[in-house]
VODREN-190105 format. One line per field, with one value per residue (C-alpha): residue number from 1; y, x, z. Coordinates in pm, whole numbers. Layout:
% VODREN-190105
n: c(NUM,...)
py: c(Y,...)
px: c(X,...)
pz: c(Z,...)
//
This chain:
% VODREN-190105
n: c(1,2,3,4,5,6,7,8,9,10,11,12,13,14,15,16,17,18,19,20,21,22,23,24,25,26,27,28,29,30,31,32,33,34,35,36,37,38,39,40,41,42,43,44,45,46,47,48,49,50,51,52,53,54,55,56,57,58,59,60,61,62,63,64,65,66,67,68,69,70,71,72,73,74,75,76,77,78,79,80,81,82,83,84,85,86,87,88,89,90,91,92,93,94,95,96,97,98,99,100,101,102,103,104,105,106,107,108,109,110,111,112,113,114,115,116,117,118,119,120,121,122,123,124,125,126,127,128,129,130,131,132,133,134,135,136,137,138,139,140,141,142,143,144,145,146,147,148,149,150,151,152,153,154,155,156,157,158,159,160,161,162,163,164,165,166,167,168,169,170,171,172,173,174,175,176,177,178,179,180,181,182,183,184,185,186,187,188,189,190,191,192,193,194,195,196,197,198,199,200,201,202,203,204,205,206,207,208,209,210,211,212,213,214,215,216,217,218,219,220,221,222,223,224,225,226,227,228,229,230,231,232,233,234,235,236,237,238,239,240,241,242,243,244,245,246,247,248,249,250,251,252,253,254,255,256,257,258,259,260,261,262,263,264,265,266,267,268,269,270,271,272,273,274,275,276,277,278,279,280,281,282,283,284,285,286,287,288,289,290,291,292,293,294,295,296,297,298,299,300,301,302,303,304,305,306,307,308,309,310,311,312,313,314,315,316,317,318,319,320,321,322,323,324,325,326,327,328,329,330,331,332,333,334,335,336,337,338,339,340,341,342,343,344,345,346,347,348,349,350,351,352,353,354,355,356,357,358,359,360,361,362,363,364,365,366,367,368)
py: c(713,884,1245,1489,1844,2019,2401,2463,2342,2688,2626,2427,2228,2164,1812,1552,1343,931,947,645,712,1123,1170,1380,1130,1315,1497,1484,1700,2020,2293,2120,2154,2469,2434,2013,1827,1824,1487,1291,999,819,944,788,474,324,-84,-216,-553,-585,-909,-1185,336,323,270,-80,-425,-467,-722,-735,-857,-1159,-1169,-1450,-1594,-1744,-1899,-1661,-1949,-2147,-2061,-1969,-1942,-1571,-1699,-1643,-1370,-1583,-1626,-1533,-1222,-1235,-1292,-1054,-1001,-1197,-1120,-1269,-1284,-1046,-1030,-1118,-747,-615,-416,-56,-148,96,229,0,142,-39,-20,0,-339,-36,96,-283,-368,-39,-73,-405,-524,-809,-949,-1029,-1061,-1451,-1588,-1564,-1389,-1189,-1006,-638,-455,-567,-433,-594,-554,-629,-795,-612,-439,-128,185,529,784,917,1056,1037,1021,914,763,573,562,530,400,425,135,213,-64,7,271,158,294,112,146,32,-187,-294,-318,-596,-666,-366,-373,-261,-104,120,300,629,726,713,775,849,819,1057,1101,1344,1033,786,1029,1117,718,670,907,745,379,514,597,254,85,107,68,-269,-424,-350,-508,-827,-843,-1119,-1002,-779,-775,-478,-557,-289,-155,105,243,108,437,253,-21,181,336,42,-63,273,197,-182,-247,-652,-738,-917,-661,-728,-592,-710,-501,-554,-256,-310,62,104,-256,-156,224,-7,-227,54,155,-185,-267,-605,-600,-841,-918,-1238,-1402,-1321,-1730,-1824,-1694,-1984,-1937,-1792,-1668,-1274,-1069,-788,-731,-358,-263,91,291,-39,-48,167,-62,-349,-476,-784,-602,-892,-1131,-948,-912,-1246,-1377,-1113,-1284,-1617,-1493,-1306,-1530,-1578,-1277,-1080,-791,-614,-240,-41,334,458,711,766,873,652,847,1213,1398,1422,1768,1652,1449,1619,1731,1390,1024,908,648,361,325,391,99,110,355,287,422,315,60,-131,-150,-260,-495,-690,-743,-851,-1080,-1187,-1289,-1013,-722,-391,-227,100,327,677,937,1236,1528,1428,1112,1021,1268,1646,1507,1634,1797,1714,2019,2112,1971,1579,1362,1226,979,661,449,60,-151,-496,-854,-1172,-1400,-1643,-1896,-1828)
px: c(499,198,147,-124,-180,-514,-562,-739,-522,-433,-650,-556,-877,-911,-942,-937,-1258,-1285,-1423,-1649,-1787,-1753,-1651,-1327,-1091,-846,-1062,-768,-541,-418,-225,40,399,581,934,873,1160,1068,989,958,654,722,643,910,924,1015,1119,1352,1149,1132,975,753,-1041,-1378,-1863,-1990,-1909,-2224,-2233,-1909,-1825,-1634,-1361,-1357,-984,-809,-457,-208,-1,-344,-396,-755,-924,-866,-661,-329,-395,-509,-842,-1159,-1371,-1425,-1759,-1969,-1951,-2136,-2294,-2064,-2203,-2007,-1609,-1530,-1351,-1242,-1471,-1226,-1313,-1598,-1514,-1554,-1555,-1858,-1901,-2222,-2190,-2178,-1841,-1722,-1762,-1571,-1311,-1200,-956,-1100,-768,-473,-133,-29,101,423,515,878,812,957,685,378,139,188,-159,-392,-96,-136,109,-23,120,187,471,404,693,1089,1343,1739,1698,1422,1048,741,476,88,-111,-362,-583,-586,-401,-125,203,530,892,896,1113,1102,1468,1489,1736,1849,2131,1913,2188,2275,1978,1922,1645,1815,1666,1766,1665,1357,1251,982,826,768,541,373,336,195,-109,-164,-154,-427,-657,-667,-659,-810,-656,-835,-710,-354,-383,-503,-248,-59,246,287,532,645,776,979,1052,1322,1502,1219,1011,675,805,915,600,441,667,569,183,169,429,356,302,593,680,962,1088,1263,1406,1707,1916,2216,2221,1847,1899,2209,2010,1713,1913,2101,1752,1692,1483,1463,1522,1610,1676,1474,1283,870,871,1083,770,522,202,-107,156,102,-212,-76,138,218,397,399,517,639,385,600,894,804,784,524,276,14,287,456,118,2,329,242,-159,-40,134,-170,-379,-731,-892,-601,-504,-288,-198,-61,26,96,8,-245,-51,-196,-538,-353,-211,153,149,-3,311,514,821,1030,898,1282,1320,1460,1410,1028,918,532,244,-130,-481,-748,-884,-554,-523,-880,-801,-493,-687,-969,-752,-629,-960,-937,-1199,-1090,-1250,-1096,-983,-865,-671,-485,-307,-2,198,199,-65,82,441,550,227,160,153,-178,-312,-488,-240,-312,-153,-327,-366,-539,-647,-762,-896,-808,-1172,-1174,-1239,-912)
pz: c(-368,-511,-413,-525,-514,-424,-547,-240,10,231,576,828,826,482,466,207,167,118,-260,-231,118,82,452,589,568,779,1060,1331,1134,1287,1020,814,889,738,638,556,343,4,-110,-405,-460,-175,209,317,470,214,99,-123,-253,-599,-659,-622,806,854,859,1016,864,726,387,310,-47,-105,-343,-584,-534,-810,-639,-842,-986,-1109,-1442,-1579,-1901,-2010,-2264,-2180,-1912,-1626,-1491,-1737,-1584,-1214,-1007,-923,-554,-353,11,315,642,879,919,1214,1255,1624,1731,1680,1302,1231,917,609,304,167,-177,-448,-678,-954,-744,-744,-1099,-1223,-966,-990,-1304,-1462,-1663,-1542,-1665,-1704,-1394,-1288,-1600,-1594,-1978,-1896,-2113,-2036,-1745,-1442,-1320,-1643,-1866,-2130,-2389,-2450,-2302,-2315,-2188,-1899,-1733,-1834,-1559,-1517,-1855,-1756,-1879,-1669,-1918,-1853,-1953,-2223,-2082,-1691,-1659,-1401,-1402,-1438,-1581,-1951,-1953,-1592,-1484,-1263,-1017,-883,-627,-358,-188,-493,-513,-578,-270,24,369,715,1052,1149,1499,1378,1249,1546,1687,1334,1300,1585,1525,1214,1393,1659,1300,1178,1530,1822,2177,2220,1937,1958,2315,2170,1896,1918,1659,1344,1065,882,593,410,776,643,944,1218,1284,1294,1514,1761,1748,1806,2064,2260,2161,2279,2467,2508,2126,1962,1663,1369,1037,744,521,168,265,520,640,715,906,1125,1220,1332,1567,1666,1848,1995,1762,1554,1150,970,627,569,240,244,175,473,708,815,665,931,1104,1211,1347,1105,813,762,398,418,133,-79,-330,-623,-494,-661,-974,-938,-728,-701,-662,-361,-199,-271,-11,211,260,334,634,775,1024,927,1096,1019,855,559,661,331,236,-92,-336,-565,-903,-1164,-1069,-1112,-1430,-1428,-1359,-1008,-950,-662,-843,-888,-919,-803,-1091,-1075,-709,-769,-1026,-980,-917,-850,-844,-636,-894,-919,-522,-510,-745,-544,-265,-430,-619,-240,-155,127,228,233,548,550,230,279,116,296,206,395,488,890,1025,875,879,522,416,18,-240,-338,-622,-657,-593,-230,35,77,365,306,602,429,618,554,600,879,590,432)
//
């Protein structure tokens, strides 16, 4: 994942601040944790999938959805340039929401992408969020490049090696107690108490070695929670704990099927970013919500980057813009957007400089 570094980051209470709403985005932080693991672009709870917080809900805009297998009229790159906007009545959020990260129609229209690659499309050196060819190096590493689109700017292996043994990777991770309680901070951000009472289920999907489940299990004790995850290791510490991980197919999941969907630190994991977040939507329930982290690298220099990007494991990086752009793509409203200065509430602290970790809460309309 993403990490940034900010020159002025040597007081316990220096925060980061939301850049489109300008508020602390982290105002329960205490002083960061001395002696952290070092850590590459992801925060560590990481996936394996390679394919296919928070002002009131006032106006929220509504996305204009174009199925991502329909093809449009952007000649070759899927739909033609994307509707403005348009003024919904409320979301019908749970009342913990109160932060939404409302933005200007100015904010909209330079945020949101308006090509797309052409669906379904497999080409290994083309952009996976606008389609196009264009790129520049951007970082070498293992004998792999991580190209830079010239158009949008997203960041992605060039060529994109797909099909990577998932259990021959080169990021490996291990059990982290430290985290649990680190997760569950971060949980009690983005939800209140109320809500995660009325929850019926979530998913995690990329659920690594089951940290955030069993903080959930510990938080709401009477929700039904699961995982899936590719790698057999991460899947046989999990149930070790008593907690249940599967490995099981996004498609084999009924559609409307989960309160939440959770995918946290599996954005730079895939290759087909729209496409793997496009089968994570149709399980949400109407009402429901996506809960991401990542980073924010493809807004950074590379001399922001953290020290490693871990290529091949890592195959994607985005910016604000580009994750904007999924879920508008989606058809879902993004009610909370912030960016920290460390993964799970001070558990491993980023270096200063601008690359920051970033936490996405997104709703699914009841009309979906």
């Amino acid at each position: 994942h993403d990490h940034d570094h900010d020159p002025d980051h040597d007081h316990d209470h220096d925060h980061d601040r939301d850049p489109a709403t300008h508020k602390d985005a982290d105002s329960t932080g205490g002083p960061a944790e001395h002696g952290a693991p070092e850590q590459g672009m992801d925060g560590g709870h990481a996936a394996d999938h390679k394919e296919p917080a928070v002002a009131e809900a006032h106006g929220a805009h509504e996305a204009h959805l174009v199925p991502a297998d329909q093809p449009g009229d952007g000649g070759g790159h899927g739909p033609g340039p994307l509707k403005q906007p348009k003024t919904l009545p409320r979301l019908n959020l749970p009342s913990g929401a109160s932060h939404v990260d409302h933005l200007t129609d100015e904010e909209w229209s330079s945020l949101i992408i308006h090509e797309e690659p052409a669906p379904g499309t497999d080409e290994k050196n083309v952009c996976p969020i606008c389609g196009s060819p264009e790129h520049k190096v951007f970082h070498m590493e293992n004998k792999h490049t991580l190209g830079k689109c010239s158009r949008c700017g997203f960041l992605y292996l060039n060529p994109m090696p797909f099909g990577i043994d998932p259990d021959k990777k080169t990021y490996r991770e291990h059990w982290e107690q430290p985290k649990v309680l680190a997760m569950k901070t971060k949980v009690t951000e983005f939800f209140s108490t109320d809500e995660l009472s009325h929850f019926k289920n979530w998913l995690d999907v990329g659920a690594g070695n089951g940290e955030l489940l069993l903080a959930l299990k510990q938080l709401a004790p009477n929700m039904e929670s699961m995982g899936i995850e590719t790698t057999a290791p991460k899947i046989q510490t999990a149930t070790s704990k008593g907690l249940k991980v599967i490995k099981k197919p996004l498609e084999d999941f009924e559609s409307g099927s989960y309160s939440v969907v959770s995918a946290m630190n599996v954005l730079s994991h895939v290759s087909r970013p729209v496409g793997f977040y496009h089968a994570i939507a149709r399980i949400v329930k109407p009402g429901g919500c996506i809960w991401i982290s990542t980073g924010n690298a493809a807004d950074v220099p590379v001399t922001d980057a953290p020290g490693r990007f871990d290529l091949p494991d890592h195959l994607t990086f985005a910016g604000k813009s580009h994750i904007y752009t999924i879920f508008h793509r989606l058809g879902f409203e993004v009610v909370s957007y912030q960016e920290f200065k460390h993964f799970w509430h001070n558990y491993r602290p980023l270096k200063p400089g601008r690359f920051r970790a970033v936490y996405v809460r997104a709703c699914k309309p009841l009309s979906l």
